[in-house]
C-alpha positions in Angstrom: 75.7 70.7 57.0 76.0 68.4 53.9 78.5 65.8 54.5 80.3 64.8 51.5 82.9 61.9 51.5 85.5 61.4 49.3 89.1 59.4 48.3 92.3 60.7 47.9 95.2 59.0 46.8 98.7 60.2 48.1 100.7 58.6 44.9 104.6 58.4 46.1 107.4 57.6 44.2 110.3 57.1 46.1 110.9 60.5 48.4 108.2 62.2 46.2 104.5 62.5 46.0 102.0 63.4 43.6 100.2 66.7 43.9 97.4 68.3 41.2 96.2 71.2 40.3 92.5 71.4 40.3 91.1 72.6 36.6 87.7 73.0 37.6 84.8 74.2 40.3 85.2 76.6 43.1 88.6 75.6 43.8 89.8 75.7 40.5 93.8 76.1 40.6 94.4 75.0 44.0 96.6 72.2 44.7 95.3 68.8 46.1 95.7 64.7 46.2 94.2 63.1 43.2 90.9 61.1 43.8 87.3 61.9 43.9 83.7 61.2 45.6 82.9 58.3 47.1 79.4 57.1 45.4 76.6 54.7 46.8 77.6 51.5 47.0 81.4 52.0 47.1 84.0 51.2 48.9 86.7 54.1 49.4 89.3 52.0 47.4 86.8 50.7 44.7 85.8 54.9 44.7 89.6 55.9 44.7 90.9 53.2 41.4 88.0 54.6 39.6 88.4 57.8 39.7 92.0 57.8 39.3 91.4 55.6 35.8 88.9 58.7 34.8 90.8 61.5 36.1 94.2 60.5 35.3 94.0 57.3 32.5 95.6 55.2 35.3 95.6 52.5 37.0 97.3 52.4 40.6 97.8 50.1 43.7 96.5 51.1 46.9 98.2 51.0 50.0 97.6 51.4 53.4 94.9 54.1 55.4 97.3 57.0 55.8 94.8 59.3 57.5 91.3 60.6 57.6 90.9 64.6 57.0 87.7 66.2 58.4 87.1 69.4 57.2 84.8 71.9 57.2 84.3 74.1 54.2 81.6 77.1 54.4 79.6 75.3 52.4 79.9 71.2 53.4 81.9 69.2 55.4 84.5 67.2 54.0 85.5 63.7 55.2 88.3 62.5 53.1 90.2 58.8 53.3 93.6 59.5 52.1 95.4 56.0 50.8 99.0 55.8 50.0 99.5 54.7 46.4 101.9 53.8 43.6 101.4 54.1 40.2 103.1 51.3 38.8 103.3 52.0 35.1 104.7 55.2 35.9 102.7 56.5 33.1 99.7 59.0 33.6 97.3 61.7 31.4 95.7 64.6 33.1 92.2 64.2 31.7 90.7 67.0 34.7 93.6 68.7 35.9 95.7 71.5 35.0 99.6 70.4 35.9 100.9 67.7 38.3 104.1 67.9 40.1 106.2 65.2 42.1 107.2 67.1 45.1 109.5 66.5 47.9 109.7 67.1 51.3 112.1 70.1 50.8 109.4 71.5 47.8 106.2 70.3 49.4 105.1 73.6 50.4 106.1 75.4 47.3 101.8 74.8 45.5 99.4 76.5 47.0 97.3 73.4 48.0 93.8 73.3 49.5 92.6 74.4 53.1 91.9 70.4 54.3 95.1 69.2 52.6 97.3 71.2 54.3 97.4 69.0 58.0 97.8 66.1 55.4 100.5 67.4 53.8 103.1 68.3 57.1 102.3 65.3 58.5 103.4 63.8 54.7 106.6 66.4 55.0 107.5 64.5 58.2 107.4 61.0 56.7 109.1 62.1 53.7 111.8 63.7 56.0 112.5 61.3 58.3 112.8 58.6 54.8 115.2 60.2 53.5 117.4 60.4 56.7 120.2 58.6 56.9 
């Protein structure tokens, strides 16, 4: 099975994170983390700034490794190196996607997000939670 590696960055804004709709492709309309293929000759980061400049006209800082999904699809396997981010400017333009929400922990689950996102996502849910504990 074909092996396809990406980047996805898990923008967060205070007790909020970023999450796109896809408007493209087989999983066109699903929710997911912004970010994109990782091509020869890249580094996940150096993959993850540029596509976040094409796909969203932005430029963000990356953080720390938050986790590595693998997942198999029917068709390939996914390997995907999910980075937290900020956007600093704050400012963004979907160039490939349909919407974009800031969602909390309390309205995390409330997109229909991808099959390998959704392990990401409660374990983001958690972190979220426990941040915004007193």
């Amino acid at each position: 099975m074909k092996t396809v590696r990406v980047a996805a960055a898990v923008i967060r804004h205070g007790n909020q994170i970023l999450a796109t709709q896809r408007g493209y492709g087989k999983f066109k309309d699903g929710w997911e983390f912004p970010g994109g293929k990782i091509e020869p000759g890249e580094t996940a980061i150096q993959a993850l700034k540029r596509e976040i400049r094409e796909e969203l006209e932005a430029e963000i800082e990356v953080g720390g490794l938050l986790d590595t999904v693998e997942y198999d699809y029917p068709d390939f396997h996914l390997s995907m190196d999910c980075f937290w981010c900020t956007l600093p400017s704050g400012i963004m333009v979907l160039k490939e996607h349909e919407a974009a929400r800031w969602l909390g922990a309390e309205d995390i689950d409330s997109v229909a997000w991808l099959p390998a996102d959704l392990d990401l996502v409660q374990k983001i849910k958690c972190i979220l939670t426990q941040a915004g504990a007193p």
